[in-house]
Steps between C-alpha positions, in 0.01 A plus 500: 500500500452136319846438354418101396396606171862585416681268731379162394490568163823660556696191613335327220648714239850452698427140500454467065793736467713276712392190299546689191878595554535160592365379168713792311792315731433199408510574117805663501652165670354279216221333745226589278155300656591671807526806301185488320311397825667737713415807226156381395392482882654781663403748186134406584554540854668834472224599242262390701662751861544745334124492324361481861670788623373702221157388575597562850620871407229583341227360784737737735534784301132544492372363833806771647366765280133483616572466872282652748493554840260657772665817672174674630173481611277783551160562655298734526269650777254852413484754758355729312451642137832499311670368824627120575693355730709252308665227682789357319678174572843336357521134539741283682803473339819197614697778673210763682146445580217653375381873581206669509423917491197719447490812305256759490488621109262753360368463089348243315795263419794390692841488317852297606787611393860294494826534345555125314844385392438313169757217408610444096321163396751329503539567901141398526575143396769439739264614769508863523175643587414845474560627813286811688488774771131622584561880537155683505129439590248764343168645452417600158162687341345465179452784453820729419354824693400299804915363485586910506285612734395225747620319800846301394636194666814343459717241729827404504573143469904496575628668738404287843299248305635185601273343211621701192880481672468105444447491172743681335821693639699782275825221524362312236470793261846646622692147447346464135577858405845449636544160305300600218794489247610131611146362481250716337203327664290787592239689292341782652410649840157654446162603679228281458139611678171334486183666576126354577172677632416551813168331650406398872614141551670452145857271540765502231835325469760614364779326322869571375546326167793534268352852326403648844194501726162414407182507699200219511127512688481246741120551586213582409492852645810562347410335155188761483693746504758461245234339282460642139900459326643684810888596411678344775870577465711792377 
């Protein structure tokens, strides 16, 4: 996290407010050039901090509130009809490498599932993120029958996934529950899923942002095939 747009205009406004008791001082002591001087310039200094970290706030507030980040990528390989292998990868992160796993998953979409711990705005600005836990990888039909009566497959993404363990650990929610009444930072714990068709070579990525996951094409293949206003979260 940035934190010059506060700290530099920070001092500043410590800076005027310094000057401007020293003004006020100097008034009540009879000096009164060094009293006008003193108030006239550190008022406009001080005016001017404390304008900058406004500005600053709101430039944070939003560019916080929009973040995105990568968490996934998935491609997918057709063995047959309604049947992929999909190959999903989470990137490199500063504490564990990267990891890659293939599923086999049966249907015409894919759907990943997580549980997302969503931080009050106000969190978000100081540098919260919204933090996640992949928990499922799916198949999923169109059609509703074909999800009753046809070949299912679902895998776990906790358990020994050292991938999905990096990401986000049950401590975080447990400490913020515990805490909650002292500093009421946290929102909600919720699912989040995204879901995209399936087609032979198709990639998607798959991103945590502040409302949850969402889902994006990557290539062509995969572009295709959720052509034509396809939903891509739930």
């Amino acid at each position: 996290m940035v934190w010059w747009w506060w700290i530099l205009p920070g001092a500043a406004a410590l800076a005027g407010a310094l000057l401007l008791l020293s003004g006020l001082g100097a008034l009540f002591r009879g000096r009164f050039l060094g009293a006008f001087s003193g108030v006239l310039f550190g008022g406009g200094i001080l005016a001017a901090g404390v304008a900058a970290i406004l500005l600053g706030l709101n430039v944070q507030s939003y560019a916080r509130l929009t973040h995105e980040r990568p968490v996934a990528t998935i491609t997918l390989s057709q063995i047959e009809t309604q049947f992929f292998e999909a190959t999903l990868t989470q990137p490199e992160t500063d504490a564990t490498p990267a990891s890659t796993a293939v599923y086999p998953v049966h249907g015409d979409e894919w759907r990943i599932e997580a549980h997302v711990l969503r931080w009050k705005p106000w969190a978000n600005i100081l540098g919260l993120d919204a933090q996640y836990r992949l928990d499922r990888l799916s198949g999923r039909y169109q059609d509703t029958q074909q999800e009753l009566t046809a070949v299912r497959s679902v895998h776990d993404l906790r358990g020994g996934d050292v991938a999905s363990e990096r990401r986000w650990t049950l401590d975080v929610w447990d400490v913020s529950r515990r805490y909650r009444d002292y500093v009421d930072a946290v929102d909600t714990l919720y699912g989040s899923a995204a879901y995209m068709p399936m087609a032979d070579g198709a990639q998607y990525e798959v991103w945590i942002t502040q409302s949850g996951l969402i889902a994006r094409p990557v290539n062509e293949q995969a572009r295709e095939a959720s052509a034509g206003g396809w939903v891509q979260t739930d």
